[in-house]
ROSE-4610 file (N, C-alpha, C; in Angstrom, 1 decimal, always signed):
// ROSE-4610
residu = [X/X/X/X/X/X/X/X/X/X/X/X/X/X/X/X/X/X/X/X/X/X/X/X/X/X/X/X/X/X/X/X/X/X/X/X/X/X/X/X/X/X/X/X/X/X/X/X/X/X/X/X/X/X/X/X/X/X/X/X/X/X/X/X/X/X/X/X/X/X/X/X/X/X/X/X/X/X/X/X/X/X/X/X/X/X/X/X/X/X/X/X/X/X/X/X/X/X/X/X/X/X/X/X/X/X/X/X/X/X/X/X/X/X/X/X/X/X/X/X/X/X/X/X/X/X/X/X/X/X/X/X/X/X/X/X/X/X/X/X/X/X/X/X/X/X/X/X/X/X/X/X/X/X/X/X/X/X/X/X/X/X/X/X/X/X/X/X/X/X/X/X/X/X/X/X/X/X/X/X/X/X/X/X/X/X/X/X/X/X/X/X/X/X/X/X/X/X/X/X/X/X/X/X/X/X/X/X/X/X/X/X/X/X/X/X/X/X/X/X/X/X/X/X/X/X/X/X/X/X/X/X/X/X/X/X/X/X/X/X/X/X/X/X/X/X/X/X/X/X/X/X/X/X/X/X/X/X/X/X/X/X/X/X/X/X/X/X/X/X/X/X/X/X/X/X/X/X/X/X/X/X/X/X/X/X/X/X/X/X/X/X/X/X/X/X/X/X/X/X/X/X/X/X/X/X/X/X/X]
num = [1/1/1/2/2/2/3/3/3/4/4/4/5/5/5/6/6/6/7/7/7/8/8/8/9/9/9/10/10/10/11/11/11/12/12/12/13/13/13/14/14/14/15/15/15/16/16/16/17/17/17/18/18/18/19/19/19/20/20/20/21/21/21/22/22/22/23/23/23/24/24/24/25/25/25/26/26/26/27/27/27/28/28/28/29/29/29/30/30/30/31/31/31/32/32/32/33/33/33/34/34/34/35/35/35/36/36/36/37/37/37/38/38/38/39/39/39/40/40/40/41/41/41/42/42/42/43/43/43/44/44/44/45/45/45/46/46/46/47/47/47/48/48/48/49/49/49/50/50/50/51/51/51/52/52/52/53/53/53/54/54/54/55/55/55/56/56/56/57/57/57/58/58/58/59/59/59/60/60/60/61/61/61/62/62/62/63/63/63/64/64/64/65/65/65/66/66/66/67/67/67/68/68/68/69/69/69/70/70/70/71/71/71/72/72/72/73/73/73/74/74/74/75/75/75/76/76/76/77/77/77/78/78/78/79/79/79/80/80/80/81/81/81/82/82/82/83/83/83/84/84/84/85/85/85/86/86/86/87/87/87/88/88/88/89/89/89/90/90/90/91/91/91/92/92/92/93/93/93/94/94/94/95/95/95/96/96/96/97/97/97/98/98/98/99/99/99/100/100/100/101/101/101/102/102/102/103/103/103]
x = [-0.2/+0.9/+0.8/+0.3/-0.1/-0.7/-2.0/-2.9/-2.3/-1.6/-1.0/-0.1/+0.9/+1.7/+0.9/-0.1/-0.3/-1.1/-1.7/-2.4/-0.9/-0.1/+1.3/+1.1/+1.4/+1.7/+0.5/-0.4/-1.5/-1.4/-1.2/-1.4/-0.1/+1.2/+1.9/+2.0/+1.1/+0.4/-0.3/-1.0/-2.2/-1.4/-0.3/+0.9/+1.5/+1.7/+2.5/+1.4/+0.2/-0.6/-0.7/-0.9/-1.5/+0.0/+1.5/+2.1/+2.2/+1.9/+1.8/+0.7/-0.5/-1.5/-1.4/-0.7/+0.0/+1.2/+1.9/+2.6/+2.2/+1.2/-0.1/-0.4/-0.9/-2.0/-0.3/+0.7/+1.5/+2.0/+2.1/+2.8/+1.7/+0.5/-0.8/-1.2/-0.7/-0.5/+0.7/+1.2/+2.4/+2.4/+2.0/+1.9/+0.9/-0.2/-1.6/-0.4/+0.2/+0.8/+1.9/+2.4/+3.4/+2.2/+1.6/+0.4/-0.1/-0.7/-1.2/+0.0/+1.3/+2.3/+2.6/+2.2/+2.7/+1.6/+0.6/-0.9/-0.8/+0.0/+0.0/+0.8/+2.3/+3.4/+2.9/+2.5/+2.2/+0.9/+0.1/-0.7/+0.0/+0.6/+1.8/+2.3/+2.9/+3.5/+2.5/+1.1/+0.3/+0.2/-0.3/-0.8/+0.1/+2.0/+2.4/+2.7/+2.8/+2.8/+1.2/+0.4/-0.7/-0.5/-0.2/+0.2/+1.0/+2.3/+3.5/+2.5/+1.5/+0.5/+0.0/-0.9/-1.5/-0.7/+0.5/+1.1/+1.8/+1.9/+2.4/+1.3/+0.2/-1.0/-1.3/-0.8/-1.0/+0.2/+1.3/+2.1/+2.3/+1.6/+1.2/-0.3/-1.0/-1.8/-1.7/-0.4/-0.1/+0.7/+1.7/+2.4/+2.0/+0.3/-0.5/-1.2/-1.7/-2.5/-1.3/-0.1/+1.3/+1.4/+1.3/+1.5/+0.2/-0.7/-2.0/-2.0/-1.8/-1.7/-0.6/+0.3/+1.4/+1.4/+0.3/+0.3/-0.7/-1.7/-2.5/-2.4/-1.2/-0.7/+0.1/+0.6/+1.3/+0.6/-0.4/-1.4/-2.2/-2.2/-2.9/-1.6/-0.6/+0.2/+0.6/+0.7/+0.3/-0.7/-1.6/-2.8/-2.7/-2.4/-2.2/-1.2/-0.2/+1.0/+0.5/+0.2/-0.9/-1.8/-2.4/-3.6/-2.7/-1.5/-0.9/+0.0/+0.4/+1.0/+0.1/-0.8/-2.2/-2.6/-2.7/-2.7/-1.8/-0.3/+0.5/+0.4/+0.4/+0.5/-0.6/-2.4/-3.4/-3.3/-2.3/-2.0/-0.8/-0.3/+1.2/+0.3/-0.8/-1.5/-2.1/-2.5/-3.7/-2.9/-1.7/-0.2/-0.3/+0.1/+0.6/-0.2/-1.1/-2.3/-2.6/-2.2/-2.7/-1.4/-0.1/+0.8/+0.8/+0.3/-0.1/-1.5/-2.1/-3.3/-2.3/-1.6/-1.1/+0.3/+0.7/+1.5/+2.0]
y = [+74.8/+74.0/+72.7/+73.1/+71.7/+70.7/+71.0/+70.2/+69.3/+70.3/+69.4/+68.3/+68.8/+68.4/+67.0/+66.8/+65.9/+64.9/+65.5/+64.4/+64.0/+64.5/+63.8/+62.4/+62.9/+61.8/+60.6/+60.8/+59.9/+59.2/+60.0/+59.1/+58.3/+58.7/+57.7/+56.6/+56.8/+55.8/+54.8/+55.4/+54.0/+53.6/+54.4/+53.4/+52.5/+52.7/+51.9/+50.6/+50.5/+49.9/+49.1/+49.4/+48.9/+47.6/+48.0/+47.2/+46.3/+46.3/+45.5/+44.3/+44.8/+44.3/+43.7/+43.7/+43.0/+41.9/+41.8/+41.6/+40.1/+40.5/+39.4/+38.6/+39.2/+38.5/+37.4/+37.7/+37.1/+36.1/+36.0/+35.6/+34.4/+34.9/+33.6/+32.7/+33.5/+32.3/+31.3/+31.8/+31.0/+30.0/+30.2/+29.3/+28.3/+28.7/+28.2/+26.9/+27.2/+26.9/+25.3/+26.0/+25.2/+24.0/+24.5/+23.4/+22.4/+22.6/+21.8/+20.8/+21.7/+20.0/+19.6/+19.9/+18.9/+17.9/+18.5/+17.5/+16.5/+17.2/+16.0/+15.3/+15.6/+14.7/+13.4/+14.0/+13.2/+12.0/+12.7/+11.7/+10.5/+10.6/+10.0/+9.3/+10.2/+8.4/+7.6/+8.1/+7.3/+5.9/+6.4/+5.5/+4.2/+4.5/+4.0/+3.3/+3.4/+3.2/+2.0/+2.2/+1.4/+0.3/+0.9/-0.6/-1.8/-1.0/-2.0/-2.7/-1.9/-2.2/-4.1/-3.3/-4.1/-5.8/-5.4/-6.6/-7.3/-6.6/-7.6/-8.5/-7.8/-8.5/-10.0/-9.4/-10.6/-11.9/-11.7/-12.3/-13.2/-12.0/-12.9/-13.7/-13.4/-14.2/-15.7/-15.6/-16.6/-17.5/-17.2/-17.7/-18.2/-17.4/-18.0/-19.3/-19.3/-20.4/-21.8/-21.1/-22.3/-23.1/-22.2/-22.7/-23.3/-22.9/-23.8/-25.0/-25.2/-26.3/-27.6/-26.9/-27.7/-28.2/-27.4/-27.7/-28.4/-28.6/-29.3/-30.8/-31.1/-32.2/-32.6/-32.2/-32.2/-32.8/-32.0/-32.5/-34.2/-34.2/-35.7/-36.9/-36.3/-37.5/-37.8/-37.1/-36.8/-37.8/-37.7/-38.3/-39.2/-39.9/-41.3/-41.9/-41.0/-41.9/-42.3/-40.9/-41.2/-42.7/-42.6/-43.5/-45.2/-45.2/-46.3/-46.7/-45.7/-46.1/-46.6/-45.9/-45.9/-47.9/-47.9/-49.3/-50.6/-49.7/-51.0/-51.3/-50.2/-49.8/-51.1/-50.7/-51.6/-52.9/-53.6/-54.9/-55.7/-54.7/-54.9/-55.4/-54.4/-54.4/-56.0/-56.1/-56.8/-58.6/-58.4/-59.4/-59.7/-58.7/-58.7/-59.5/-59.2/-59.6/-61.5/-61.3/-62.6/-63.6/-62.9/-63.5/-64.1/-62.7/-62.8/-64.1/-63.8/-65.0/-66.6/-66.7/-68.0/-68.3/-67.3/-67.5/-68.0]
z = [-4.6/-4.7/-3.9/-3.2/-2.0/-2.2/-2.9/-3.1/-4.6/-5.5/-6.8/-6.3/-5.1/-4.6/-3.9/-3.3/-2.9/-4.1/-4.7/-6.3/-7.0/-6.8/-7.0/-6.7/-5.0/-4.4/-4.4/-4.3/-4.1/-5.7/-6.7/-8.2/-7.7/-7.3/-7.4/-6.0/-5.1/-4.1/-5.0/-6.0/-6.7/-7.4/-8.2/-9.2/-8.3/-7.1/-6.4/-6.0/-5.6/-5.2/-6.2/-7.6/-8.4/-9.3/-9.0/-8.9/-8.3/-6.9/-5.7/-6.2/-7.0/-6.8/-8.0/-8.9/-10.4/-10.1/-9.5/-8.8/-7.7/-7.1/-6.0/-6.8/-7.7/-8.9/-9.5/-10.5/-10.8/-9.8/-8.5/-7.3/-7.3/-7.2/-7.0/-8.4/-9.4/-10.9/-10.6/-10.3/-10.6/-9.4/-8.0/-7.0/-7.5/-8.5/-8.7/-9.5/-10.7/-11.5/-10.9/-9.6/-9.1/-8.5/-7.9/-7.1/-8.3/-9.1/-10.5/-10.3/-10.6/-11.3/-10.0/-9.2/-7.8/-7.6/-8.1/-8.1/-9.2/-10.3/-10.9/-11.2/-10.5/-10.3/-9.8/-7.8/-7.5/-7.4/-8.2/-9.3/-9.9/-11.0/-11.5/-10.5/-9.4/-8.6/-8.1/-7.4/-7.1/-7.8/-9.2/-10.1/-10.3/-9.9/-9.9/-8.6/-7.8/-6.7/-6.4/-7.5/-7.2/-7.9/-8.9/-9.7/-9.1/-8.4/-7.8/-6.7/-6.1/-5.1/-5.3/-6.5/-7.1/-7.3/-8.4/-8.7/-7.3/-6.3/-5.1/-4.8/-4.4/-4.1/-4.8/-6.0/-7.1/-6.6/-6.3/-6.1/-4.5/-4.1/-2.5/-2.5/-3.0/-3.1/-4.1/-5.2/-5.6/-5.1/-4.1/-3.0/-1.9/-1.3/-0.6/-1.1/-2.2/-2.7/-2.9/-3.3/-3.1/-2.3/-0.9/+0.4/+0.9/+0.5/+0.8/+0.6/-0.5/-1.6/-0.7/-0.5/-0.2/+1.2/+2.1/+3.6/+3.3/+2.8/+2.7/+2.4/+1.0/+1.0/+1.8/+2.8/+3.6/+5.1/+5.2/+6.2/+6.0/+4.3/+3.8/+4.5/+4.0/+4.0/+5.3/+6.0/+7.6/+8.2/+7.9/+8.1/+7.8/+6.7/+5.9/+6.6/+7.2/+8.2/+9.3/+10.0/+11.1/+11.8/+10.6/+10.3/+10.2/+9.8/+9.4/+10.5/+11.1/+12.5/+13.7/+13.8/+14.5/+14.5/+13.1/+12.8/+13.1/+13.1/+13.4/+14.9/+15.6/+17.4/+17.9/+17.0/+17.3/+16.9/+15.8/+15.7/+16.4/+16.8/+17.7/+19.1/+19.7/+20.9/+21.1/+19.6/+19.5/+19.7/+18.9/+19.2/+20.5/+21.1/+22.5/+23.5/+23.4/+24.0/+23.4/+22.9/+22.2/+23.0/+22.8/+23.5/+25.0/+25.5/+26.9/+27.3/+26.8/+27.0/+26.9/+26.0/+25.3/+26.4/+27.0/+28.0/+29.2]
């Protein structure tokens, strides 16, 4: 009676093991399962997220080339004043001098 009594218990040890172990297996599909669509969610945002990347880049780089542009003309006309004042200062000098001698 003992020994039946314990093949009892031990077949219903492996039934119980073998739930457990059905069970693990289901518990690790379904995590496998959850992990995929989180990989590919955030896939999906990536892609978006690169794009918005992308088109900024686009838009500062067109706003840089703006502002190049515009400092640049900015720097000529600059220069051209520059250059024109520079001029009047040396004819004014060149006056002055002429006054002073004739004085």
């Amino acid at each position: 009676m003992e020994k039946e009594h314990f093949e009892i218990l031990l077949e219903h040890m492996r039934s119980e093991f073998r739930a457990v172990a059905a069970g693990h297996e289901s518990l690790r599909q379904e995590l496998g399962r959850k992990i995929d669509d989180f990989r590919d969610e955030v896939n999906d945002r990536f892609k978006v997220v690169d794009t918005q990347i992308l088109a900024l880049n686009y838009k500062i780089e067109a706003v840089d080339e703006k502002l190049s542009n515009r400092i640049d003309a900015v720097e000529t006309k600059l220069s051209i004043k520059i250059d024109a004042v520079a001029q009047d200062i040396a004819e004014h000098r060149a006056d002055t001098e002429v006054h002073r001698a004739h004085g």
